[in-house]
C-alpha positions, 0 to 999 in steps of 0.5 A: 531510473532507479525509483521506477523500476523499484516502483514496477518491483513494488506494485508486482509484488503488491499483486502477488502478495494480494493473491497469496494473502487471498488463498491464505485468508480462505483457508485459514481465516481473515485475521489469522491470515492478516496476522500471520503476514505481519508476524513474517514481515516483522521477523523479515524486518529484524532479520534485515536490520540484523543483517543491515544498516543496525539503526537503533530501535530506540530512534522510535522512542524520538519520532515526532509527531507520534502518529507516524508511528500508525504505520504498522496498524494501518498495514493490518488494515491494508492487507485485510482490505486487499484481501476482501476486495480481492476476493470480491473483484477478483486480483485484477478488478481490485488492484486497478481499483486500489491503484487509481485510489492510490493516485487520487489519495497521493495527489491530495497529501501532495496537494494540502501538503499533509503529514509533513509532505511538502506542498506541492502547486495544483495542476490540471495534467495531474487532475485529468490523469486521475480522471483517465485512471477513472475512465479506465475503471469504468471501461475495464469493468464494462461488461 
C-alpha cells in the first residue's frame, strides 16, 4: 500500500515540478534552469542525509559496476527533456507521453533483466496494457 501511494506522491510531483521547471527555463534559460534544479536537489540531499541515515559518502567509491553512478547526469538530461516536451505539448500531453514511455522502457529492463534487475517472464497482460496506455496517447491527442 505503501509503495502505491508513494508512487501517486511521485508522479504528482514529477508533473508539478515539470511545470515549474517550464516557467523557470522561460525566464531564465534551459541550463541555468536545469542546473539550478539539481544544484537545490544536491543540497536538498546533503540536508537530508545530515539530518538522516548518515551513510557514508565514501560507499560511492565501492559501487559496482560504475556506470550506476549515471544517475545524476541522466537526471540533467531528464529535467531538460521534460522541460522541452512540456513546453511544446503542454504539461498534460507531455506527461502522458513520458509516462506510457516509462512503462514500455520499464517492461523492457524487467524483460532482458538489464542493469542488475531480475529477469522477469513475458506476459501478454503487460503487452496489451502498453498498448492500451498507447491507445490512450493516440485518443487523448485526437482533435
Amino acid at each position: 500500500m505503501w509503495g502505491f501511494l508513494i508512487a501517486l506522491i511521485s508522479g504528482a510531483l514529477m508533473s508539478i515540478q515539470g511545470v515549474l521547471n517550464t516557467e523557470v527555463t522561460k525566464q531564465t534559460g534551459i541550463w541555468v534552469a536545469a542546473g539550478w534544479v539539481q544544484l537545490t536537489a544536491f543540497f536538498t540531499c546533503v540536508l537530508l542525509w545530515f539530518f538522516g541515515d548518515k551513510s557514508p559518502v565514501t560507499a560511492l567509491w565501492q559501487v559496482r559496476p560504475w556506470y550506476m553512478l549515471t544517475g545524476g547526469l541522466l537526471g540533467a538530461f531528464i529535467t531538460y527533456t521534460v522541460i522541452r516536451s512540456m513546453d511544446g505539448l503542454g504539461p498534460a500531453k507531455a506527461t502522458l507521453l513520458i509516462v506510457v514511455t516509462q512503462i514500455v522502457v520499464a517492461y523492457a529492463i524487467e524483460l532482458f533483466g538489464l542493469f542488475g534487475v531480475e529477469k522477469a517472464p513475458f506476459e501478454w497482460r503487460k503487452v496489451i496494457g502498453a498498448g492500451i496506455a498507447i491507445l490512450g496517447i493516440v485518443l487523448f491527442r485526437w482533435k
